[in-house]
C-alpha positions as CSV (number, residue, x, y, z in Angstrom):
1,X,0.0,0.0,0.0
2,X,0.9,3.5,-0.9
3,X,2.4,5.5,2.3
4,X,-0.3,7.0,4.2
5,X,1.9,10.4,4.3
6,X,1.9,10.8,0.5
7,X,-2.0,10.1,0.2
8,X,-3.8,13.4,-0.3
9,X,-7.6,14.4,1.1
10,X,-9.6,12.4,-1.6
11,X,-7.5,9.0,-0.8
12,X,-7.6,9.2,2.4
13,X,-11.2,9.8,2.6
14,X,-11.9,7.4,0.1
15,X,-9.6,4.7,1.6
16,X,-10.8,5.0,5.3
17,X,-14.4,4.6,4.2
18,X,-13.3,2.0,2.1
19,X,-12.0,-0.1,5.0
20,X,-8.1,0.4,3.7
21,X,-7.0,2.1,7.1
22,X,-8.6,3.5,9.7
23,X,-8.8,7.2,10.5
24,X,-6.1,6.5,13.8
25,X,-3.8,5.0,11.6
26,X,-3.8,8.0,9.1
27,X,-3.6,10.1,12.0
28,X,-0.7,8.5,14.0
29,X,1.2,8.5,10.6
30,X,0.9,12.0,10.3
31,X,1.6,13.0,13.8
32,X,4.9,11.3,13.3
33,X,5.8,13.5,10.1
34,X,5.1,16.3,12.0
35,X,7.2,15.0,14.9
36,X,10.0,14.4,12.5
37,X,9.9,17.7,11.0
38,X,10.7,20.8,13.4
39,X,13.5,21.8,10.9
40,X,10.9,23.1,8.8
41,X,9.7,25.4,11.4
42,X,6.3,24.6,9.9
43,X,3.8,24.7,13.1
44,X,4.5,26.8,16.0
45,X,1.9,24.3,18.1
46,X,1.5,20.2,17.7
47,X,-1.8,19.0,18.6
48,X,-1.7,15.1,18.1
49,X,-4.0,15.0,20.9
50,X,-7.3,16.5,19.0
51,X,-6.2,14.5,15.6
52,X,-6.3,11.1,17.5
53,X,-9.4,12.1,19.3
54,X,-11.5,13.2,15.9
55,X,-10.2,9.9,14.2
56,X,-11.5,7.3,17.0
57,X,-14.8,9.4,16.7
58,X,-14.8,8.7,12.9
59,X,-13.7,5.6,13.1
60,X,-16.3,4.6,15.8
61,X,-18.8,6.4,13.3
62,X,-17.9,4.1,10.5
63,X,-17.9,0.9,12.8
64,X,-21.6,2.0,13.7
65,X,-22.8,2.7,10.0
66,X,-23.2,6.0,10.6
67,X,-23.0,8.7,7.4
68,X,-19.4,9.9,7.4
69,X,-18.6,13.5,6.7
70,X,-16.7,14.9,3.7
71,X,-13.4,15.2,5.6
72,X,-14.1,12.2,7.6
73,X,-10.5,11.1,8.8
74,X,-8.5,13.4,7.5
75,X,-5.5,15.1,9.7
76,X,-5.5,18.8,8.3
77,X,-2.9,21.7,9.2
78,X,-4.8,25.1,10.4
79,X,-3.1,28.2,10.1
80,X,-2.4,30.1,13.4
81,X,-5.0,32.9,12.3
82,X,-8.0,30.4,13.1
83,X,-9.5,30.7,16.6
84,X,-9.5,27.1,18.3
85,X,-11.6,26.3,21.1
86,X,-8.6,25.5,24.3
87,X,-5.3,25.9,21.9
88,X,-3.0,28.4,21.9
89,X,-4.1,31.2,18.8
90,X,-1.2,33.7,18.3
91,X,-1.3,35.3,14.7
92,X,2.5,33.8,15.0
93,X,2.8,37.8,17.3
94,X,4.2,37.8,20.3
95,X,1.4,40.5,21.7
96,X,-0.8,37.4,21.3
97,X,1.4,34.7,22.6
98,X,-0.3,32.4,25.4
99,X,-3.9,33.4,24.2
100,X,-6.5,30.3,24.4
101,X,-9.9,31.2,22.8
102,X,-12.6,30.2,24.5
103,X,-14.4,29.6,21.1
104,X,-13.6,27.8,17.7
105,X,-13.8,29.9,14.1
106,X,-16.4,28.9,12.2
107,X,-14.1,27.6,9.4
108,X,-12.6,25.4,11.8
109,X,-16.0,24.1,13.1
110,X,-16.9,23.6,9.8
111,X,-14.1,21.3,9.5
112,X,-14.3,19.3,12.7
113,X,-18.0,19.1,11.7
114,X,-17.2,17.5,8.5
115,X,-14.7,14.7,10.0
116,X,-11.3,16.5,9.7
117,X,-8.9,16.4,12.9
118,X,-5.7,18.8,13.6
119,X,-2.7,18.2,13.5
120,X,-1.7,21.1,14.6
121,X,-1.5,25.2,14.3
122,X,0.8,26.3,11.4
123,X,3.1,29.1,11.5
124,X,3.0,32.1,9.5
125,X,3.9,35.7,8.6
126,X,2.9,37.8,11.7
127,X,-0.8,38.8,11.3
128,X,-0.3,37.4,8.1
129,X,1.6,40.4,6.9
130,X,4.5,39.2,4.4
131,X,5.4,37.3,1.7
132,X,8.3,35.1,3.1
133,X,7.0,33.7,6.3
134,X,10.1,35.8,8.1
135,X,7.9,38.1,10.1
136,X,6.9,35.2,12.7
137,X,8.1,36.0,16.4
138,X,8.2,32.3,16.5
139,X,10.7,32.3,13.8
140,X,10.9,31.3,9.9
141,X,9.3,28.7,8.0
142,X,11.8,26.8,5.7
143,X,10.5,25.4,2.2
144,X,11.1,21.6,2.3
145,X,12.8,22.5,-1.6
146,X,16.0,23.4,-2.1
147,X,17.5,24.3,-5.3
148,X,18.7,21.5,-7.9
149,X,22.5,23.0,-8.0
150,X,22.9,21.6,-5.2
151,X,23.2,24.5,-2.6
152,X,21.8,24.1,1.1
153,X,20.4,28.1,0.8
154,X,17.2,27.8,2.7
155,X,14.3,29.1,0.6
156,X,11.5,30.9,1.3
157,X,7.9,29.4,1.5
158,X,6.1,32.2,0.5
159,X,3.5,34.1,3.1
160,X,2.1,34.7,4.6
161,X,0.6,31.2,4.4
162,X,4.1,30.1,4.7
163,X,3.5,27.2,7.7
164,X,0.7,26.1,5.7
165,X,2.5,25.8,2.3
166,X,5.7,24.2,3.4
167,X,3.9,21.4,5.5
168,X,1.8,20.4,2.5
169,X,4.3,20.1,0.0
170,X,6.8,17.9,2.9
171,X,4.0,15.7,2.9
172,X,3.4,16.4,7.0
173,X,-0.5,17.3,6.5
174,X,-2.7,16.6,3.3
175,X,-4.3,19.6,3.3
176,X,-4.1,22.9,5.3
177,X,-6.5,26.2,5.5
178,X,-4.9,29.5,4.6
179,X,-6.2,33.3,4.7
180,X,-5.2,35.7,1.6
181,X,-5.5,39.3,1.6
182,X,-3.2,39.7,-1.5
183,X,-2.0,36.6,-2.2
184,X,-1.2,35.0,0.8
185,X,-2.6,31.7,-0.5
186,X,-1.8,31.7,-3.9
187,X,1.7,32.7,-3.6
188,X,3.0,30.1,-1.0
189,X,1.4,27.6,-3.0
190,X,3.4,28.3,-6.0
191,X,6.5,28.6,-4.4
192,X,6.2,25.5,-2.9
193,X,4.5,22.8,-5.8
194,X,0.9,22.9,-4.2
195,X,-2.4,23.9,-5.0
196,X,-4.4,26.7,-3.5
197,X,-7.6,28.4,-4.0
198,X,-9.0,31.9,-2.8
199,X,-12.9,31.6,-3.0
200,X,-15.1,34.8,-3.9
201,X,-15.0,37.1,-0.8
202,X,-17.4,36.5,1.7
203,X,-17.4,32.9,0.6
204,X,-16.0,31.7,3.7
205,X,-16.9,33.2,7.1
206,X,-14.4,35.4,8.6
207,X,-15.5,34.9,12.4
208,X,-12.6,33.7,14.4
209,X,-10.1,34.2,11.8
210,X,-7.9,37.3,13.2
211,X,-8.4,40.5,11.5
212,X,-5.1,42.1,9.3
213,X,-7.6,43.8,6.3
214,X,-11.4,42.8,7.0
215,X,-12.6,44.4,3.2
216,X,-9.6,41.5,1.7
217,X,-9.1,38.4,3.9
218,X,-10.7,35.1,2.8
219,X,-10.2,32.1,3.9
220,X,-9.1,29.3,1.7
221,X,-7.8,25.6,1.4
222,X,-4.2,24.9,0.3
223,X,-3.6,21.1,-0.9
224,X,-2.2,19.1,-3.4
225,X,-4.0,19.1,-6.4
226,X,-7.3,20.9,-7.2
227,X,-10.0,17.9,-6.1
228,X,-8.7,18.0,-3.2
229,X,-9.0,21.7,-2.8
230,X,-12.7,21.7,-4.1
231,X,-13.4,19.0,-1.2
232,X,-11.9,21.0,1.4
233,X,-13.4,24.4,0.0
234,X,-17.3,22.6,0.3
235,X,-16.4,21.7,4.1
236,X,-15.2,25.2,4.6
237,X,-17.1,27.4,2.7
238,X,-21.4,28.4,3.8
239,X,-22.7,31.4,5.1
240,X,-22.2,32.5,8.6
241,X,-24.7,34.9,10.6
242,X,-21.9,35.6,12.6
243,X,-20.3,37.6,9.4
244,X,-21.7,40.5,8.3
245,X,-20.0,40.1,5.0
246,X,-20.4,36.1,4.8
247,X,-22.6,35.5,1.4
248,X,-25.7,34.4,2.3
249,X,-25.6,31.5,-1.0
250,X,-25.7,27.6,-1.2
251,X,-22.5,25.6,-1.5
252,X,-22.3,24.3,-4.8
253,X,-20.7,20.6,-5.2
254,X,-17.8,21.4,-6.7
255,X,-16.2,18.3,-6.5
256,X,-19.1,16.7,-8.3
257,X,-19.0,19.5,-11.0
258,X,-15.0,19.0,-11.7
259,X,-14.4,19.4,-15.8
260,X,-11.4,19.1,-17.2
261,X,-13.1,19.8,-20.5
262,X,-13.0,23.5,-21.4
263,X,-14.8,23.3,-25.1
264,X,-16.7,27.2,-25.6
265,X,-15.1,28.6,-23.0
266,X,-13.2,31.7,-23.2
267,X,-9.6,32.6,-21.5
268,X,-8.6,35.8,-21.1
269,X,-4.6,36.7,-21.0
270,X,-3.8,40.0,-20.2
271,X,-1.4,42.2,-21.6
272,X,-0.5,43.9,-18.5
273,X,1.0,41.2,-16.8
274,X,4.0,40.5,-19.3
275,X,5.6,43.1,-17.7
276,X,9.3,44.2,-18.5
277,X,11.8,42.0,-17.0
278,X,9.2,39.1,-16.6
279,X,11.3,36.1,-15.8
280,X,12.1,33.8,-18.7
281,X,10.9,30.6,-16.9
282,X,7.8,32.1,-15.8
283,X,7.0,33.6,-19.3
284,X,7.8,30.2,-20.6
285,X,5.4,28.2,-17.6
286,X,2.4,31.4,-18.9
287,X,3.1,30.2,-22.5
288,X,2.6,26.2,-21.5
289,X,-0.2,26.9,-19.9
290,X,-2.2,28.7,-22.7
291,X,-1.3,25.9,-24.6
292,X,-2.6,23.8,-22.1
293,X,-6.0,25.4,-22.1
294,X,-6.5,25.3,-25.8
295,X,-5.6,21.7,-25.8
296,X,-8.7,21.7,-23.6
297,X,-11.0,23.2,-25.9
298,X,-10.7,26.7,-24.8
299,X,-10.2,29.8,-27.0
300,X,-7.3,32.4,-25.6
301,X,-8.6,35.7,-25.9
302,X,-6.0,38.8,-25.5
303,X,-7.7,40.8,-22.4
304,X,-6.5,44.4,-21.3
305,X,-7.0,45.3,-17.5
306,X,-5.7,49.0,-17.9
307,X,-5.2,49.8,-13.8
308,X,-3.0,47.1,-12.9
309,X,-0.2,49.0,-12.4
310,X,-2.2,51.2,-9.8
311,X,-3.1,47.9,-8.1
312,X,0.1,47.6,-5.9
313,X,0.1,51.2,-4.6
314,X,-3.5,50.9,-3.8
315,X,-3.1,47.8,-1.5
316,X,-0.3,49.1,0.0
317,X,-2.9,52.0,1.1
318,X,-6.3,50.0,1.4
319,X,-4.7,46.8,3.5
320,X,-2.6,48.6,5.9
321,X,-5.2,51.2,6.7
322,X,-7.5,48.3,7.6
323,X,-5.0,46.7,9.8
324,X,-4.1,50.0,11.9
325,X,-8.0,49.8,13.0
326,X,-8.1,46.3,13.4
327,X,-4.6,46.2,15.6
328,X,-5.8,48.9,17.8
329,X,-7.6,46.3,20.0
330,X,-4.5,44.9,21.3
331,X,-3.9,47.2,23.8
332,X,-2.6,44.7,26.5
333,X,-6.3,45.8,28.8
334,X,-8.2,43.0,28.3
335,X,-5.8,39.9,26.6
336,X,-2.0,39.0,25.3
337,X,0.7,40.6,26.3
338,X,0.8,43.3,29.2
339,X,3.9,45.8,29.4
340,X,3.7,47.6,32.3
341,X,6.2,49.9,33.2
342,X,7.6,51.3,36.4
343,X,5.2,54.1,37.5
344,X,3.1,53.8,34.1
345,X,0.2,55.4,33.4
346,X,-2.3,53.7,30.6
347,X,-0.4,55.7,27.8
348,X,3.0,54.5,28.3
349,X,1.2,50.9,28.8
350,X,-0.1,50.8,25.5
351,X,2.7,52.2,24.4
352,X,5.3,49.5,25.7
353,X,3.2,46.7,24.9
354,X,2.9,47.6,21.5
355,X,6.6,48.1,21.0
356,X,7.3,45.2,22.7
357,X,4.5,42.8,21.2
358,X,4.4,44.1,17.5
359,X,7.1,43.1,14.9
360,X,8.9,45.5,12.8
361,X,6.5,44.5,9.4
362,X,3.6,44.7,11.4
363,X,5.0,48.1,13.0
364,X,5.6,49.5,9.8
365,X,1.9,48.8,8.0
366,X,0.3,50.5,11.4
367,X,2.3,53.3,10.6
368,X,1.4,53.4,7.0
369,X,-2.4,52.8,7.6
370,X,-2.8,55.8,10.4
371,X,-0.8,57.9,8.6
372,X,-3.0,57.7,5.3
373,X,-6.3,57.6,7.3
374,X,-5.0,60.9,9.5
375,X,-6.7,64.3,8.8
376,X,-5.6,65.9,6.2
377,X,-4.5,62.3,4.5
378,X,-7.4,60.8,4.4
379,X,-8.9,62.2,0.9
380,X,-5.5,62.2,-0.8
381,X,-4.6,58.6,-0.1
382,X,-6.9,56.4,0.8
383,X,-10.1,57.8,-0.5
384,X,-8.0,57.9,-3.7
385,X,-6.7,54.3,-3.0
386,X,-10.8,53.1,-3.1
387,X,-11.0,54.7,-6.2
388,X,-8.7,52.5,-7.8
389,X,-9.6,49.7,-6.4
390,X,-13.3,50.3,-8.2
391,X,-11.4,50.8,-11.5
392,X,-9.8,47.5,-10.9
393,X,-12.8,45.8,-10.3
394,X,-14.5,47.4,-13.6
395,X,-11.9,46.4,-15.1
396,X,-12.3,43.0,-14.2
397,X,-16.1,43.1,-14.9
398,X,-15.7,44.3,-18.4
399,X,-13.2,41.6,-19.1
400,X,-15.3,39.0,-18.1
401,X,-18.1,40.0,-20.0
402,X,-16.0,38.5,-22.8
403,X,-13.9,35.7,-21.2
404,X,-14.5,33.1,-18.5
405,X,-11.7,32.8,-16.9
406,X,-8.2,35.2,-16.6
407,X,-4.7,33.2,-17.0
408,X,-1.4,34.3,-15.5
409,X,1.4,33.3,-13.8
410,X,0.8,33.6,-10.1
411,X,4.0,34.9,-9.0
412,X,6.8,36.7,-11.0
413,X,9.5,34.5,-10.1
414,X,10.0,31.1,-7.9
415,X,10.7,30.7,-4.6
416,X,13.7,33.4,-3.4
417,X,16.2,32.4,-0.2
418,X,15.6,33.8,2.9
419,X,17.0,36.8,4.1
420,X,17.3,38.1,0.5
421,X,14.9,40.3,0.5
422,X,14.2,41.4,4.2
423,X,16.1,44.5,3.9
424,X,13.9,45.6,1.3
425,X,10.4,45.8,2.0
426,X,9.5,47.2,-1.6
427,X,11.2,44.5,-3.3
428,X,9.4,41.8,-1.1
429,X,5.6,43.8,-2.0
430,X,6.5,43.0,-5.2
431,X,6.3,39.1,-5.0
432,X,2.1,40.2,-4.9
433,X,2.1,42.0,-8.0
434,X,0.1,39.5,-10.1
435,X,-2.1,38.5,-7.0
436,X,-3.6,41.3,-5.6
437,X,-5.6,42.8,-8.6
438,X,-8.2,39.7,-7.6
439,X,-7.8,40.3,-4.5
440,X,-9.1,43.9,-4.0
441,X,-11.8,43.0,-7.0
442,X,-12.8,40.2,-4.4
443,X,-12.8,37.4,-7.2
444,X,-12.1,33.6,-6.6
445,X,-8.5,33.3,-7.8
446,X,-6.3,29.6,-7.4
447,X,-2.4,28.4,-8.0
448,X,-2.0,25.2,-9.6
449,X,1.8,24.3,-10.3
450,X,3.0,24.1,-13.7
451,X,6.4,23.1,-14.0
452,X,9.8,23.6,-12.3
453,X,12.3,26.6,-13.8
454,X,16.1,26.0,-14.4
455,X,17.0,25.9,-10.6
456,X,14.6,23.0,-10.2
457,X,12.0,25.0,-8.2
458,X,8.2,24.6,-8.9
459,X,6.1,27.6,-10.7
460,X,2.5,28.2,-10.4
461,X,-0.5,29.4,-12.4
462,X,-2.9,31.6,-11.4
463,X,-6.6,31.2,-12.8
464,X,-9.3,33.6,-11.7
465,X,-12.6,33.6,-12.5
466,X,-16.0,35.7,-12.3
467,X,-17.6,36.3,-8.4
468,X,-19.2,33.2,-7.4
469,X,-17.7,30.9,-9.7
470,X,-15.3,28.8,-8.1
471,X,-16.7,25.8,-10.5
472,X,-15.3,27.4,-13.4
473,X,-11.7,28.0,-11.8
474,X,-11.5,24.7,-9.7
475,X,-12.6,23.1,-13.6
476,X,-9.8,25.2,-15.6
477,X,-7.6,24.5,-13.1
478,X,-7.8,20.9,-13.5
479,X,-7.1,20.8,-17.1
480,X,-4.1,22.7,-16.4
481,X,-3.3,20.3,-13.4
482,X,-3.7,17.3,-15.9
483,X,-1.5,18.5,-18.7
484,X,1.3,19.9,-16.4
485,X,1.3,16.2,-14.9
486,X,3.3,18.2,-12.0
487,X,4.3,15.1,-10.0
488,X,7.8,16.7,-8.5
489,X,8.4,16.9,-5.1
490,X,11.1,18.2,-2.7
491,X,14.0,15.2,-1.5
492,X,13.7,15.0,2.0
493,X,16.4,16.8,3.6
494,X,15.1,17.7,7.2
């Protein structure tokens, strides 16, 4: 039999209803990858404990006849951004370290509702602000790849979903949520060889996730191939009372709907992202995958989205001026961190705890995002900002009114080595530059990988498609997924 550690969510599913193993065995296999793996740096909390307990119950389910759920058995990852009921949630800050929620997001509860058990909460960029998962207090995530010329340079993940990324693609979990506010799903999972998926905005509840840009942040699965991201996205997805924003629309079956065949539909490519410089190896992967499509059935169509290049500066207004109001709770009054100096008054309180709990990145987008919302700021930056980011969208709407779905690369180069870029903040913004255009129009948007470039290091592309339909992504992402027949992985190093 196949090792339980390489099976992803549809086999293991499939093979403990089946009778092949049980739910205790998968999860005792995977608690030992995990065990194995704190090179990686990939969790910042193991939970074997809750992944035992949710496989006896589904195991003891099956044993009794009873209907098992979608993600009946499976072990998952779950980024450190999700409330979870009696484990540590930290938004991998130390302002939050040694916070236990007394309640459980509903993305999570979804989950454990449909039969999936934790392994354990993954690390990430601090409030899920970065691209390289080197904001964390609790340190940096390490991709399990490593060049092919032979050099031990650690690489970066991606982020800020970086935890999530890198213990998918070492095989430690099968599948693992993620949050993206620009990218922050779709990027790690190119850089690493996986596949990811950010549904339509308001798709997935936001309650219990921890707040870094409340108009952008959507949850999302991250696994390795696209069925098992359309399983994961059903469990996940549903509207939520609780959210004010949640979409208040049935869950479509989209793993019954998957369609490799793409006859009369439309794919847009758009002429703004072959930008100057563009990597040859990802120009080459973009190339592929048109082929790809029209091998399909699809027709390419050449698209223009004219305020791309305002997309970046936007975001860089919208997202942290959304995170200086959401960060202004953690004040060290009512939970995390408390810095109380000697003869303080509630000033220099919030004052030292902030410097003390908050990380330079995290630091530096509250300072952007209070000075653009400050009087006499306020219209010339960020009103302007939300301006653009209508554009964008219309942009978006009139392109689909003559395609189905958008192709381009996800990021514009592979996976970079740490430290490379951490003394320059622009250059790292930069990694978003094809992924945040969806983002701020709120559209569903997924990474599929598509090759490896010269240095042996996987590529991803990006497919996004009309609100609402994730069907029509998830469906061109498989015929990509097919023809690609991306079946590399990193060699086992830690």
């Amino acid at each position: 039999m196949t090792e339980i550690t390489n099976l992803g969510v549809a086999a293991l599913r499939d093979g403990i209803s089946g009778g092949d193993f049980t739910a205790v065995e998968a999860a005792e296999a995977f608690n030992a990858a995990v065990a194995g793996a704190s090179a990686l740096n990939a969790f910042i909390v193991a939970t074997p404990d809750h992944a035992l307990e949710s496989a006896r119950k589904v195991d003891a389910d099956r044993a009794a006849g009873k209907a098992l759920g979608k993600m009946a058995g499976v072990p998952i990852g779950m980024k450190d951004l999700f409330a979870t009921k009696g484990v540590q949630t930290t938004a991998a800050s130390h302002i939050l370290e040694g916070f236990t929620p007394e309640y459980e997001s509903t993305v999570s509860q979804k989950l454990w509702e449909a039969g999936a058990g934790m392994l354990g909460k993954l690390n990430l960029d601090q409030f899920a602000m970065g691209s390289s998962n080197e904001t964390s207090y609790f340190g940096n995530v390490i991709s399990p790849w490593r060049r092919s010329d032979g050099g031990n340079t650690p690489l970066a993940p991606g982020g800020s979903s970086g935890g999530s990324s890198a213990a998918v693609a070492a095989r430690l979990c099968p599948a693992a949520t993620g949050t993206d506010t620009g990218g922050s799903i779709r990027q790690p999972a190119a850089f690493t060889g996986i596949t990811g998926i950010k549904p339509t905005y308001g798709r997935c509840s936001r309650w219990g996730i921890v707040a870094f840009a409340s108009s952008l942040d959507q949850a999302g699965p991250m696994a390795r191939d696209v069925r098992d991201c359309a399983i994961m996205l059903e469990a996940m997805a549903g509207f939520d009372p609780k959210d004010s924003t949640s979409l208040d629309l049935p869950v479509p079956e989209w793993e019954a709907g998957l369609n490799a065949d793409l006859k009369g539909k439309k794919v847009g490519i758009p002429r703004e992202y072959r930008v100057d410089g563009l990597d040859a190896d990802v120009a080459r992967s973009w190339d592929e995958g048109i082929a790809w499509l029209k091998d399909a059935g699809a027709e390419v169509v050449d698209i223009s989205l004219p305020h791309t290049k305002y997309a970046l500066p936007a975001y860089y207004i919208v997202a942290p001026a959304e995170a200086s109001s959401n960060l202004a709770r953690y004040d060290g009054v009512r939970y995390g961190l408390r810095d109380l100096p000697d003869g303080a008054n509630l000033q220099d309180m919030y004052a030292a705890t902030r410097a003390a709990g908050f990380g330079a990145e995290v630091k530096r987008r509250i300072l952007i995002g209070t000075y653009v919302l400050s009087a006499g700021f306020y219209d010339a930056y960020y009103t302007q900002a939300q301006k653009v980011r209508t554009l964008i969208s219309h942009d978006f709407k009139n392109a689909f009114a003559d395609v189905d779905v958008i192709l381009a690369p996800t990021t514009p180069t592979a996976a970079f080595g740490l430290g490379e870029m951490v003394s320059d903040p622009l250059a790292m913004y930069l990694n978003d530059v094809f992924a945040v255009p969806a983002s701020l129009a709120g559209l569903p948007a997924m990474s599929v990988p598509a090759g490896l470039n010269r240095e042996g290091l996987p590529l991803g592309l990006q497919i996004v498609g009309r609100p609402f339909d994730e069907q029509g992504v998830l469906n061109a992402g498989l015929a990509i997924e097919q023809r690609a027949g991306f079946t590399a992985r990193p060699g086992k190093w830690w």
